[in-house]
N, C-alpha and C positions, 0 to 999 in steps of 0.2 A: 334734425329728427325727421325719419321717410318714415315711421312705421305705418302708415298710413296709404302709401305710394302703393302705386302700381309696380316697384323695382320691390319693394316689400311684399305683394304680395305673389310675384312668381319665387321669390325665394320660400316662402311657406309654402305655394302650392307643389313646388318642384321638390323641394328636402324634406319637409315636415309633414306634408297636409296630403299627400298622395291624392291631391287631384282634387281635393275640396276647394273651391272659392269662396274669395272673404268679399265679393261685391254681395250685397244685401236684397236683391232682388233676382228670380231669375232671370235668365237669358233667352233671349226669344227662343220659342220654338222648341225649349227644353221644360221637363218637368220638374217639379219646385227640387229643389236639392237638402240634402240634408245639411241640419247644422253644420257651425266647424267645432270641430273640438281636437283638444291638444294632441300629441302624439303618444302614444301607450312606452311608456318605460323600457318596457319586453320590449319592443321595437327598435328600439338605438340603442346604436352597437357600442357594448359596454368599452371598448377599444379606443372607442373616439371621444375625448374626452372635453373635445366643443361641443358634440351634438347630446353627449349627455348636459352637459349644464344645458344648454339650449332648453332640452327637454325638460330639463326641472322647471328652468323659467316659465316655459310656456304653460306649465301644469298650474305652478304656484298664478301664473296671472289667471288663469282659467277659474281653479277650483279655491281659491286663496280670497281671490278681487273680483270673482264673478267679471270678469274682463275678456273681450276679445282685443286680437291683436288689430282691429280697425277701429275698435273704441277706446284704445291706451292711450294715455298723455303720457307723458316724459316721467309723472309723477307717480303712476300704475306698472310701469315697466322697472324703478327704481324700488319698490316695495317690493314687486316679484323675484327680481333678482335680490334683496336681501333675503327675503325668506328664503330662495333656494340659499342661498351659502348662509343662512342661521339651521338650514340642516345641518350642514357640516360641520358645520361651529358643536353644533349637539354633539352626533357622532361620535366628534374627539373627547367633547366633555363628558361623556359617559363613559370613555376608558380613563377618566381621569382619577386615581385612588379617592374612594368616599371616606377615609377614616385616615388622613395624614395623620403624622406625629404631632402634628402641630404648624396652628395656621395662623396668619396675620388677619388681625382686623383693620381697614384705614378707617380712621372715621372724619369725616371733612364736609363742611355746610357747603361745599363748591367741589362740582367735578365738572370741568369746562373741555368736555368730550370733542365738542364741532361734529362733524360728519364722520361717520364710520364706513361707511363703505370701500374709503382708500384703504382703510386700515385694516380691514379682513382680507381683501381681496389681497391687499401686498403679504398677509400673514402668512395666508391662506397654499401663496404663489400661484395666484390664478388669475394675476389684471390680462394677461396675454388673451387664457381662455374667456374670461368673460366679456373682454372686447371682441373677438371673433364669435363668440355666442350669441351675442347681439349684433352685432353687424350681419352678422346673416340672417338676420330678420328686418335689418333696414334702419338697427336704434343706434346711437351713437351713444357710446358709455359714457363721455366727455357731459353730454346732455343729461344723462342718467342722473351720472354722480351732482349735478349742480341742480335736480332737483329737490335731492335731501336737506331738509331743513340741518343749519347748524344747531346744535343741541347746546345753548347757550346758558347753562346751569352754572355757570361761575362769573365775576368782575373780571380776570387778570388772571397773572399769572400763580397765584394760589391756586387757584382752580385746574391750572394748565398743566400744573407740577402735578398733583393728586392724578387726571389722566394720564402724567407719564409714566407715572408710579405705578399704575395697574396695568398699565401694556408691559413695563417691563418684569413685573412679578409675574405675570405671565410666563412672559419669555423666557424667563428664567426659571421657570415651576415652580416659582414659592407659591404655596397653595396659600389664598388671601380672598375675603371678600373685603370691597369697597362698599362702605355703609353714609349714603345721602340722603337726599329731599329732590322725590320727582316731582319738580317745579310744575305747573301746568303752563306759568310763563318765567323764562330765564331773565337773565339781565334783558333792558329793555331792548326795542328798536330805533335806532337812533336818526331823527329825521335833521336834516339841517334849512332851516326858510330862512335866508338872506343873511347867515349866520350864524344863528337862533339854535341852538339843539330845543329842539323835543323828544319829550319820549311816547313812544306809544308800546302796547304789549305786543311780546314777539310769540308769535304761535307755534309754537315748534310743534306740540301735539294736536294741531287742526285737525289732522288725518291718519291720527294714530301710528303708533311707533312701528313699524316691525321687527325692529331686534328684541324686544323687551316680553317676557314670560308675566304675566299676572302671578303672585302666588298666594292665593286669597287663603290657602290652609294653615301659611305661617303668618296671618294678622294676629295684632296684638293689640292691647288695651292701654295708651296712656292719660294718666291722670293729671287735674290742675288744680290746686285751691284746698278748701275746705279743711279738715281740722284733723290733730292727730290723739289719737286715742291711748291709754295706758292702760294694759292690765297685769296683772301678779301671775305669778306661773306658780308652779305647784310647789318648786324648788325655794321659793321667796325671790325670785328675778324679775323685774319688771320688762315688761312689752310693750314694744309702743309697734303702733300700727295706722299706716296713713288712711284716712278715711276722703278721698279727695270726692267734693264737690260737683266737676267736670270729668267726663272720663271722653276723649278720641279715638277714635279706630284708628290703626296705623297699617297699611294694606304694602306689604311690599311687591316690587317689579324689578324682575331682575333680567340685566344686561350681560349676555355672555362674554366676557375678552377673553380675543384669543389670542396668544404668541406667536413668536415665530415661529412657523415651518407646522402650524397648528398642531403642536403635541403638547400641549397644558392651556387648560380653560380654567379663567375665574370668572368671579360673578362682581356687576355692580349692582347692587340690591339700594335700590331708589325707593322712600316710603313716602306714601302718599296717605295726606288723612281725607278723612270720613268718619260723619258723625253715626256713632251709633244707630239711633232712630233718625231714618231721613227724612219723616214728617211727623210732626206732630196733630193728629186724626181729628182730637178732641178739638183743638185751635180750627182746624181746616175747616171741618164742618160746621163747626161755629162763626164760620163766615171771614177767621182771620186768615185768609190765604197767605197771602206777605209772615203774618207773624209766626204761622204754623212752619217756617223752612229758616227761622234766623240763627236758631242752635244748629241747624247743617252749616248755612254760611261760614257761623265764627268758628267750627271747627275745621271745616274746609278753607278758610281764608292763610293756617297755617303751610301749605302746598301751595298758595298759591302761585304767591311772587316771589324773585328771590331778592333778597334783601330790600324789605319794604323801610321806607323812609323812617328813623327812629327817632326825630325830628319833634314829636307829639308825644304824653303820655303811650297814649293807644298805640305806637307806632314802637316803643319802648319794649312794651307788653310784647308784641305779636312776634317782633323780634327774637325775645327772651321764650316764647314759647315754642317758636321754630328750633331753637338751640336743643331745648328739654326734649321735645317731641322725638326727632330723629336718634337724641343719644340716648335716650332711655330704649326706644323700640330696636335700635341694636345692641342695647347689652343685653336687653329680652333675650333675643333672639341667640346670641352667641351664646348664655348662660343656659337657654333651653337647649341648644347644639349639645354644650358641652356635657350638661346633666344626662342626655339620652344615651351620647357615645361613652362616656367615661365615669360619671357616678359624680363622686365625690367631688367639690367644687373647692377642696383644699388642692388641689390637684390642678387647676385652672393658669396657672403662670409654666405648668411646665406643657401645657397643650395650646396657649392660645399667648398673642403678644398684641396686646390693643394699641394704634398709634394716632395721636390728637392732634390732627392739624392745627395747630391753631390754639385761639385760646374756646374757638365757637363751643368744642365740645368739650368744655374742661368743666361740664357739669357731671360728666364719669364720673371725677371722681365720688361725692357725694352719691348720685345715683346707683355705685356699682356699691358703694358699702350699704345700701338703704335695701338692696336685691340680696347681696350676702345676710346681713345682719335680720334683717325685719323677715323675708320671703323666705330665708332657707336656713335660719337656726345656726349661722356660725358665730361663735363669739366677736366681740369689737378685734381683739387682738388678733386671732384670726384672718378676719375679713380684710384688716388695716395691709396686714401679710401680703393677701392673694393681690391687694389694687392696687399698692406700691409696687410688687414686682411685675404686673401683667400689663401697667399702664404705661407707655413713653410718650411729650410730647414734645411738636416741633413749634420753636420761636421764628415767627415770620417778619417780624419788629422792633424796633427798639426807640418807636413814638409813644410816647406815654400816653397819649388820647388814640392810640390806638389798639392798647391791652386795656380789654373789655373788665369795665367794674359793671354792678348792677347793684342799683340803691336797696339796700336791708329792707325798707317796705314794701320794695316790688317783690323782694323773693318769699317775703315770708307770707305773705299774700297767695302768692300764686304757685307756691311750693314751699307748704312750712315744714312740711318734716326735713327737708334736705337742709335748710336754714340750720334746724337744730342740730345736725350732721355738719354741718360745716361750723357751727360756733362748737361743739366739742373737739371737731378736729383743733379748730386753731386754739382751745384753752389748752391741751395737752402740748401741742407745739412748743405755746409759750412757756409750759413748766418746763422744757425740757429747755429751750434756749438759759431762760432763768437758772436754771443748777447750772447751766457750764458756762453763761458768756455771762453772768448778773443780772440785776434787774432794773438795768439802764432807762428811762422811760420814752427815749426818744429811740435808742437803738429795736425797740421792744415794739416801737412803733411802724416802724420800718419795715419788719419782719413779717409783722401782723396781717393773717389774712383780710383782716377789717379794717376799709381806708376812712379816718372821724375826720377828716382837715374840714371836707365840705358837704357834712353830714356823714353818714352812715353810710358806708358802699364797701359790697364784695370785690376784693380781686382777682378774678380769675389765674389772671397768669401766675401769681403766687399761688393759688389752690393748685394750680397744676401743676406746678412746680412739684410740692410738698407731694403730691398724692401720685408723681411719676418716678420709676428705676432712670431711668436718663431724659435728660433734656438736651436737644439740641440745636444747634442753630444752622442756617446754611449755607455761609460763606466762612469762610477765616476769619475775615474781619469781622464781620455778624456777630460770630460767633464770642473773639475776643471783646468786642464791647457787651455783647452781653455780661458777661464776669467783671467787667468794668461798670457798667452803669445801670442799667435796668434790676438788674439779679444780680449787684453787689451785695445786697446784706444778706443774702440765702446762699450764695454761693457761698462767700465766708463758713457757714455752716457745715455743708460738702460741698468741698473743692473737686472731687471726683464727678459730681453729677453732670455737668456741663458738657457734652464733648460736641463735636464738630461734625458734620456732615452739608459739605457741598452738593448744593443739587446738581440736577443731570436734565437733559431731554432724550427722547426719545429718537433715537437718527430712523428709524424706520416711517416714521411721521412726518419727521424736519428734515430729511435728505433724500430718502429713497421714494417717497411717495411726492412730497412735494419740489423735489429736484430732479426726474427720471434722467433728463440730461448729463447732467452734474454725474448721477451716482453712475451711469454707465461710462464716462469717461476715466473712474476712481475705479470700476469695473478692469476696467481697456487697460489701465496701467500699474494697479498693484493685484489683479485677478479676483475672480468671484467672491473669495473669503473673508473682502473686506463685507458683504454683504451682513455676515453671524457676527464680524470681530471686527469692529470699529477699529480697534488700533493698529490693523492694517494700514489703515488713511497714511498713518506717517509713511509711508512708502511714496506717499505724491510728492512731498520735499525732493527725491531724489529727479525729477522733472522740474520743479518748480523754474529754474534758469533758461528749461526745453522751448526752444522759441515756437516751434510746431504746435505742441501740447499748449504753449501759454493760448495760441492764436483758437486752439478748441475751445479754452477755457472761457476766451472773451466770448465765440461764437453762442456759445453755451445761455452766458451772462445776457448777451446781446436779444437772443430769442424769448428770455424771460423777462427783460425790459419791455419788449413789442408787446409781449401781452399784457402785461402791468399797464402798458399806454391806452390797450384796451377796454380794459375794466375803468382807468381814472377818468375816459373819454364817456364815458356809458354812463360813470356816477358821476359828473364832476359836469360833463361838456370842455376839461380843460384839456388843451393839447400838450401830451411831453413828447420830448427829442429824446429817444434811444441811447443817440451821441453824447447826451449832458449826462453829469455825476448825477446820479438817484441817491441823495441825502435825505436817510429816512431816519424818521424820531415816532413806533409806533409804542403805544402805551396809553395806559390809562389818564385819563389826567389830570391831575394832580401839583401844586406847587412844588413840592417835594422834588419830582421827579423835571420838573425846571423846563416844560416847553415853552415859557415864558421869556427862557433865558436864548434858546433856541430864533425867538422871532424875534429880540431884540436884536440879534446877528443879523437874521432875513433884511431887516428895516435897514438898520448900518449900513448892509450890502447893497442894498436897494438905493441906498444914497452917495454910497462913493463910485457907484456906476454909472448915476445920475455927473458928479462933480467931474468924473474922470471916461467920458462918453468913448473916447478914442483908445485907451486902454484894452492891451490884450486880455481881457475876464473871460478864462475858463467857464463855458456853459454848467448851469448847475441846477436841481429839480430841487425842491426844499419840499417834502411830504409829509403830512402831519395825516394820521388817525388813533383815535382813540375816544371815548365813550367819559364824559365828566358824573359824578353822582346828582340827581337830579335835584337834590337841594344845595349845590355845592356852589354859590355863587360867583365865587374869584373865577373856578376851574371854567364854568359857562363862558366866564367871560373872556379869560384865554382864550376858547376855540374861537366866539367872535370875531378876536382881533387876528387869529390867524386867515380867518375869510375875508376880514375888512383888508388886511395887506395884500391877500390871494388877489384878491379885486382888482385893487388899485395897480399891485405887478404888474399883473398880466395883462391889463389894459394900455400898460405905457410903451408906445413903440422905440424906446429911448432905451430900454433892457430888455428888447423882444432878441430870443435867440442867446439870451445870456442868464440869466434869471426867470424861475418858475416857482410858483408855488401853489401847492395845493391840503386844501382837508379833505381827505376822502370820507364823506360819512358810513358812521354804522361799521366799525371795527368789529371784525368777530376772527373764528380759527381758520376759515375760509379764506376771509380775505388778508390774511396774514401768509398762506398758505403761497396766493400769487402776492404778495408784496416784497417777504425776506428771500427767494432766490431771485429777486432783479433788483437789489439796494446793495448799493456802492460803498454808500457809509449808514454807518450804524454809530446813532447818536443816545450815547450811556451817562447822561450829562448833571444826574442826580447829586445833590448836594452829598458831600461826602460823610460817611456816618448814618445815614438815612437808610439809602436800597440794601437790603437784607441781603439779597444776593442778586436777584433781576434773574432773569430762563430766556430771553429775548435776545439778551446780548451773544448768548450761546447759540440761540440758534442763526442768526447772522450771522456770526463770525464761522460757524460751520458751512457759512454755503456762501461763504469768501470776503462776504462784506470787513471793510475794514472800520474798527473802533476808533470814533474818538470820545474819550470819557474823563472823566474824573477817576483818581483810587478809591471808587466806592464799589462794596460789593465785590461779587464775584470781579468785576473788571481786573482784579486786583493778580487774582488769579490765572485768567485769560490773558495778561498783558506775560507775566511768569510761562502762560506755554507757551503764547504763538513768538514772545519775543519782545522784547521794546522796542525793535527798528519797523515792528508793525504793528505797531495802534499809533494810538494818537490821542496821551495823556496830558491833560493842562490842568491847572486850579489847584486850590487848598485840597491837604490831606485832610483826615477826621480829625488830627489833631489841632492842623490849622485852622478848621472851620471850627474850633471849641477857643482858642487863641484870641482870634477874631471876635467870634459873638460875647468876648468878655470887655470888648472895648465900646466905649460910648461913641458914639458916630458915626460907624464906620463906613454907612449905604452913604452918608452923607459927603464925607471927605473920598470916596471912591469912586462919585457921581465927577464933584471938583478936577479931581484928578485925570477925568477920561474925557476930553470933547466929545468924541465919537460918540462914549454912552452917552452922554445930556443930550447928543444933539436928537438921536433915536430918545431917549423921552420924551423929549419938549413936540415935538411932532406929534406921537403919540398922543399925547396928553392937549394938545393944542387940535385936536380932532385934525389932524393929516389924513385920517385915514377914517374917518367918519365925518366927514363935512357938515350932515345934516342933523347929526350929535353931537357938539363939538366935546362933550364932558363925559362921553360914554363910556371913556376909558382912562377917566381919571381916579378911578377906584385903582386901578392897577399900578398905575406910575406913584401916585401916593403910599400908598405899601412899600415899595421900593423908596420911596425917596427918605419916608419916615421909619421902616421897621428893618423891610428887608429882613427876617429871618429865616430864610435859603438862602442868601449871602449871592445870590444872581450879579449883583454890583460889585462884589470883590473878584468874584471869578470872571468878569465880564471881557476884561483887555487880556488876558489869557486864550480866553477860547476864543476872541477873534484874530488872534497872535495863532494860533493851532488852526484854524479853521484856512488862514492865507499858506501854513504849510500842506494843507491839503489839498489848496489849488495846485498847488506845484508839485505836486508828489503825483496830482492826475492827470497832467500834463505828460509826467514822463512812464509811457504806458508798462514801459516791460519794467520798470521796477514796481509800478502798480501793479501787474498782475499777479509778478514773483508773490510781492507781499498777501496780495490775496490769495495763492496757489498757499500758501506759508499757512496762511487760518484754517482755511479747510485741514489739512493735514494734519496741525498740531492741538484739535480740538478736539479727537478722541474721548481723554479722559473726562470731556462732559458729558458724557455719554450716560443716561439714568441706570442704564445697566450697572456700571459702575456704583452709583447711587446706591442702588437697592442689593448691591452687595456687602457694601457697608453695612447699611441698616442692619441687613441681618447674620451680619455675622456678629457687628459690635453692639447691635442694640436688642432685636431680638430674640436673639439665638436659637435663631430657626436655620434646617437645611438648605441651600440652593440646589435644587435639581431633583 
């Protein structure tokens, strides 16, 4: 960054500044000079379509950020160029039709954004211009772009899926707003001390957003608590009317996305509360300062964090009130939309299609009959009509402690009228199950929105089941176990309800912005068109054996690896070799998803290179990031033991040059962004039956990396395009891992069975790798020796049986590369475009375009 330099500032005084200088004192012997100030519009030649952005920028730093170009950081020239291209972003949106046929609502407690400026400017087509618009001021867009905080509003891929969703409704003109919770702080920031994650909060709005519109006209009012009222109507009909208690502001902020080629703009509409009265006067001046601002607090503490620990009564609540907060103040919003443009709110399923992430927001349903029924006079039969057909939502799970219950006293407490809405929905349910399946009391049980086994608890995922036109899941397999286990006794009910939808990424994000190498070689060889039409890419196969093309492909790969060594060396101090396999395992983490099963390989390895020192061992980089929940004790202690092995590796000159490993702390879209186009393998290693579908493994295997996984999830699918002679599947299927966990022993006699595994536990466990703890990581080997419920022990001599075929498969380069030329190519149909054409053609049925 020169904006500062003396080479910056003859480029202002020569092109921009006609002769003004930016030194802050005069120059001898001259008379004091006038300000500088930006270049007048009228003056740049509308022709030149670097010196007009130029000019914008310099306007918006001037009259925006009260900025001169001598007093800009990296982080004032990064606002200013947003705000210049959040003009344009407007512009489009304002030819954008205000009164579609009909619009998609998403609604989702996570939209895991990251930075936007790749993603306007690549929309836009303007990275070219706004790197020479800066550059001729002396800024380096490369600096720019890595000043903007990541906008870290999601855990994972939920969160990642939802922003791919809204780029590509975008891009596709389905007119959609995305309905959230503007975090004040997102998931946290992840520090690592000798180990140890901590969390501390991430400030992404320190210094305020620039993309983002306040829209203080459409705030709304939601309520918590308090009691519901009955009164007689004139008719002899009774009325019930919430009388809540608490009421919240709910203020929304809306983020423009824009599509490709910027001709369709939607909005993410993030709510933020605030309490009504932001001081209490009477308190204040009575001397209780502190107690005069605590009803701001607890209503502003729902914005604050994203997913606060639920761990505590209080932490239960705040949770469950984040849920109500944001789904209530979007169906506000959308039912006041619809009332203004359209009237009648029977009319509501043929103008608007609401879709529930999740089970976060499956208090729609109750909510949106409580808004029809109580707020706008439509009858029960009615109302039940418009929110079955207007509601879909999507299953990201099939862990039973992971579809959200909430105990009967929290809700009726803290929301009675919906209590009461949800206990008549589910009595009529049950009369209806009862005339046609009987009145079985276990089958009745099953069914029942109300779970008694251990106490009183709402189910969501059945509420939303009941209260949606489709449900769906988002792999194949996902999807078939869902009908199989989770939503066996509902699906029985309607067998039609269930249907499928595989997710997608966004290639405009995951290849063209984060791959420029990559996608101009996919350019060079099947032409520009692959840019708008993914399924171009299958044109690379026809190269894939080109020994010229392959040697691009590596050079490509090779330059992404160098900077990747960069960043690990900056967060880490760890050295990687370009030359070694980049085996990367990124993800949240989680037992489930088995980086546990990953470092017991690392250890294994680490010991038969030790045993076998002379042995030709393929160099190989073993990379771990990912973010544990911060009460999540086993997952903490995973990441430990992957820093206790990093440690102990890398220290040994006995595998120097042959074995590496690292945790890179503080995982975010960023640094996934330089991670998956320089990973070699891509480790999808989750217990099978578990990962829903994963979005990670798609976007590696789109920018070459090759899979080795389990048939869990999407992989299942991925292995079906790019091929079986390129991944790299091992372990029980789902049906095997249900086979297996019916057997007594099995961690036990699978331990017996493997030297190799016992020898990596006893190690572990015998503090190998924490000397000065030696039982630190006996909670983990324990689990595995006694429970093992991710079956890590039964898949264990497989994946390291698969993991010796991926030495030898990288040894021999040109069929490595073919295979990786192979993934790129045949990875099109992950494409969210794709996705969100489904959605709405089978789910929605709304227009595209």
């Amino acid at each position: 960054m020169t904006s500062g330099s003396e080479g910056g500032s003859k480029v202002l005084n020569e092109v921009l500044l006609a002769g003004h200088r930016r030194d802050d004192a005069p120059q001898p012997d001259e008379a004091p000079r006038t300000l500088w100030k930006p270049p007048a519009a009228a003056a740049v030649p509308q022709s030149d379509p670097v010196a007009t952005l130029r000019a914008a920028i310099l306007g918006k730093l001037a009259y925006g950020l009260g900025k001169s170009p001598a007093t800009a950081r990296d982080r004032d020239w990064f606002a200013a160029t947003a705000l210049a291209l959040r003009d344009r972003v407007v512009d489009a949106s304002l030819e954008t039709a205000p009164f579609p046929h009909k619009r998609v609502y998403y609604l989702s407690l996570e939209f895991l954004i990251g930075r936007l400026l790749s993603d306007v400017m690549g929309n836009l087509d303007l990275v070219a211009t706004a790197r020479a618009a800066l550059a001729g001021l002396g800024v380096d867009l490369d600096a720019v772009s890595d000043a903007e905080p990541d906008a870290a509003l999601g855990n994972g891929g939920l969160g990642r899926l939802a922003a791919c969703f809204m780029e590509s409704m975008a891009s596709l003109a389905i007119p959609a707003y995305g309905y959230g919770i503007r975090y004040d702080h997102g998931l946290f920031r992840q520090l690592i001390d000798d180990g140890v994650q901590r969390e501390v909060p991430e400030t992404w709005l320190a210094e305020g957003n620039p993309w983002e519109f306040e829209r203080i006209e459409s705030a709304c009012t939601v309520g918590f608590g308090g009691e519901v009222a009955m009164t007689v109507q004139a008719d002899g009909s009774l009325r019930r009317a919430w009388r809540p208690a608490e009421a919240v502001r709910a203020v929304p902020y809306d983020t423009p996305v824009v599509g490709r080629g910027g001709r369709h703009v939607n909005a993410l509409r993030l709510w933020s509360a605030r309490a009504c009265e932001p001081v209490d006067l009477a308190r204040f001046n009575a001397g209780d300062h502190v107690g005069a601002v605590s009803d701001r607090a607890r209503a502003e503490a729902i914005s604050r964090v994203l997913y606060p620990s639920d761990g505590t009564p209080a932490g239960q609540e705040l949770r469950l009130r984040q849920e109500f907060f944001f789904t209530s103040a979007s169906l506000q919003d959308l039912v006041r939309r619809h009332v203004a443009e359209r009237g009648d709110l029977r009319s509501l399923p043929d103008h608007a299609a609401i879709q529930l992430n999740d089970t976060h927001p499956a208090i729609a349903v109750p909510e949106l009959m409580r808004l029809l029924v109580d707020e706008h006079g439509l009858s029960w039969e009615d109302a039940w009509h418009v929110t079955t057909h207007t509601l879909g939502y999507t299953n990201h799970t099939l862990m039973p402690e992971a579809l959200e219950t909430w105990p009967v006293e929290l809700m009726e407490r803290l929301l009675p009228r919906h209590m009461q809405i949800i206990y008549l929905i589910n009595w009529m349910h049950l009369e209806e199950v009862s005339r046609h399946r009987g009145t079985d009391a276990g089958y009745l049980a099953e069914v029942s929105l109300i779970e008694e086994s251990h106490g009183k608890r709402v189910r969501m995922g059945h509420l939303a089941f009941l209260g949606a036109r489709r449900v769906n899941g988002v792999s194949a397999l996902h999807t078939e176990l869902m009908r199989q286990t989770v939503f066996a006794p509902l699906h029985a009910l309607d067998t039609d309800k269930i249907v499928n939808k595989t997710n997608g990424i966004t290639f405009r994000r995951w290849l063209h912005n984060a791959n420029p190498g990559l996608t101009r070689l996919a350019v060079e060889a099947v032409g520009p068109r692959v840019l708008d039409d993914p399924s171009h890419l299958a044109g690379l196969a026809a190269v894939a054996e080109d020994a010229g093309f392959q040697d691009r492909y590596a050079a490509v790969r090779r330059e992404r690896k160098e900077a990747l060594a960069r960043v690990v060396q900056d967060r880490t101090g760890i050295t990687l070799d370009p030359e070694a396999l980049f085996d990367v395992q990124i993800k949240r983490i989680h037992e489930y998803k088995r980086q546990l099963l990953n470092i017991l390989e690392t250890v294994a390895l680490y010991q038969a290179i030790k045993a076998e020192p002379h042995r030709d061992w393929p160099s190989r980089v073993k990379l771990f990031a990912g973010k544990a929940a911060p009460s999540y004790h086993q997952a903490k202690l995973i990441i430990r033991l992957a820093s206790d092995v990093a440690k102990r590796v890398n220290a040994d000159p006995d595998v120097a040059g042959r074995l590496t490993v690292a945790f890179v702390p503080n995982y975010s879209v960023s640094l996934a962004e330089a991670i998956i186009p320089a990973a070699d393998l891509s480790e999808q290693i989750s217990t099978a039956g578990l990962e829903a579908s994963g979005t990670g493994n798609m976007k590696l295997a789109l920018n070459g990396a090759l899979t080795i996984g389990t048939l869990d999830g999407a992989n299942i699918e991925i292995k079906d395009h790019v091929g079986a002679d390129n991944i790299f599947i091992f372990g029980l299927d789902a049906a095997g891992v249900q086979r297996t966990k019916a057997q007594d022993g099995y961690a036990e006699r699978a331990i017996a069975a493997s030297p190799r595994l016992r020898a990596a536990l006893d190690v572990i466990g015998a503090g190998g790798f924490s000397p000065g703890e030696p039982g630190r990581f006996r909670p983990l080997v324990d689990e595995l020796t006694r429970g093992d419920r991710f079956l890590l022990t039964a898949d264990f001599d497989d994946y390291w049986r698969v993991q010796r075929e991926v030495d030898a498969a990288w040894v021999r380069r040109r069929s490595w590369w073919r295979a990786a030329i192979l993934n790129t190519a045949r990875t099109a149909w992950f494409s969210s475009d794709r996705t969100m054409r489904e959605y709405a053609e089978e789910i929605w049925r709304v227009r595209v375009g």
